[in-house]
C-alpha positions in Angstrom: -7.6 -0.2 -32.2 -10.7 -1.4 -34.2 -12.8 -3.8 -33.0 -11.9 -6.3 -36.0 -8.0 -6.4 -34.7 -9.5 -6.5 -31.2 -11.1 -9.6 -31.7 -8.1 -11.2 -33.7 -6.3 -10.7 -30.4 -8.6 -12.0 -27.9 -9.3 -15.6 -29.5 -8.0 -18.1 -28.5 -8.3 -22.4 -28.8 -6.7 -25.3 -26.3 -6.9 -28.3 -25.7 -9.9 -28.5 -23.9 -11.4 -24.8 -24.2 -11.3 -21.6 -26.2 -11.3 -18.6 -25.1 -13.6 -15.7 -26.9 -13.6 -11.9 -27.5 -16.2 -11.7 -25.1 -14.5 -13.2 -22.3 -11.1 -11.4 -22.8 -11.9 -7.8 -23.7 -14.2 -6.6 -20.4 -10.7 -8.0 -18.7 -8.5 -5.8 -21.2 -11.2 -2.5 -20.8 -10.2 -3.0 -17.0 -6.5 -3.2 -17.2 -6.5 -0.2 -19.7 -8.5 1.6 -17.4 -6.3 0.9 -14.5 -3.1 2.1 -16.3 -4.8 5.2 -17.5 -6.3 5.7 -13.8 -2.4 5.7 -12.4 -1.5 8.1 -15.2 0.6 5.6 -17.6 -0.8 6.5 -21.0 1.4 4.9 -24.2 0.6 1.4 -22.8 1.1 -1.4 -25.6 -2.0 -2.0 -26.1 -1.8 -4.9 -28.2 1.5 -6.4 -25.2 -1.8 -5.8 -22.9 -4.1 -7.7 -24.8 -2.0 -10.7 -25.6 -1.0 -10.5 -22.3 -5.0 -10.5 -20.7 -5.3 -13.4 -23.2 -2.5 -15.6 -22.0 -3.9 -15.2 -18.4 -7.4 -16.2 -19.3 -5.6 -19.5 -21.3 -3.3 -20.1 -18.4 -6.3 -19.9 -15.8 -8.5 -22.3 -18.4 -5.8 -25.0 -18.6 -5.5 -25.1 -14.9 -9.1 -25.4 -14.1 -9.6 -27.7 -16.5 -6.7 -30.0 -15.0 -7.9 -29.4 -11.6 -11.5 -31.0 -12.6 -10.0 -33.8 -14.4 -8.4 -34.6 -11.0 -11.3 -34.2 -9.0 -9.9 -31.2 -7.1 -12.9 -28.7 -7.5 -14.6 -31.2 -5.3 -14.3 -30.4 -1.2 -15.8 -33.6 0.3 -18.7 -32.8 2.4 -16.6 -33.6 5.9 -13.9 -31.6 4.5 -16.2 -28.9 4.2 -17.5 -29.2 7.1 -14.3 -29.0 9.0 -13.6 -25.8 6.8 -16.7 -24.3 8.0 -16.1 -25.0 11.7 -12.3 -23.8 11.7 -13.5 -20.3 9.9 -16.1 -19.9 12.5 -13.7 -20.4 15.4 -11.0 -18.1 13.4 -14.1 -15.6 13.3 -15.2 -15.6 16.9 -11.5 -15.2 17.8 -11.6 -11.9 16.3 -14.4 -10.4 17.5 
C-alpha cells in the first residue's frame, strides 16, 4: 500500500479531537509486524488499518470524556492512600 492510501486510512476527525497519520501508522507497523512475527501473512491490511484507527478514536473519545468529568484527576489524599496501599502490597511480597 502507498503511502497516499495509507494516509487516507489513518485520518480521522471527532468531536473533540482528530486523529493523524502520524499517530495511527507506528500503531499499524506494530500490529503488521506482530502478525508477520506469528507467521499470518495475507492480513487485510486495509481491515488492520481501519481497525488501529477505530481503536485510537475509541481511546480519544474516552479520554476526552473522562477529563471533562474530572476523572484524570487523583486527589492528592487519594493518592496518597494509593501510594501507602502499593507499598504495603510490595513489602508483603518480598
Amino acid at each position: 500500500m502507498s503511502k497516499r492510501l495509507f494516509y487516507h486510512l489513518f485520518h480521522a476527525e471527532f468531536d473533540g479531537g482528530s486523529i493523524s497519520y502520524e499517530e495511527a501508522y507506528p500503531l499499524f507497523a506494530e500490529s503488521l509486524q506482530n502478525y508477520a512475527d506469528f507467521g499470518w501473512s495475507g492480513v487485510d491490511q486495509t481491515a488492520l488499518a481501519q481497525d488501529v484507527l477505530a481503536s485510537l478514536v475509541q481511546d480519544a473519545v474516552l479520554r476526552n470524556k473522562a477529563e471533562e468529568l474530572g476523572l484524570m484527576q487523583i486527589p492528592a489524599e487519594k493518592l496518597e492512600q494509593l501510594q501507602v496501599l502499593a507499598q504495603a502490597n510490595y513489602e508483603s511480597l518480598i
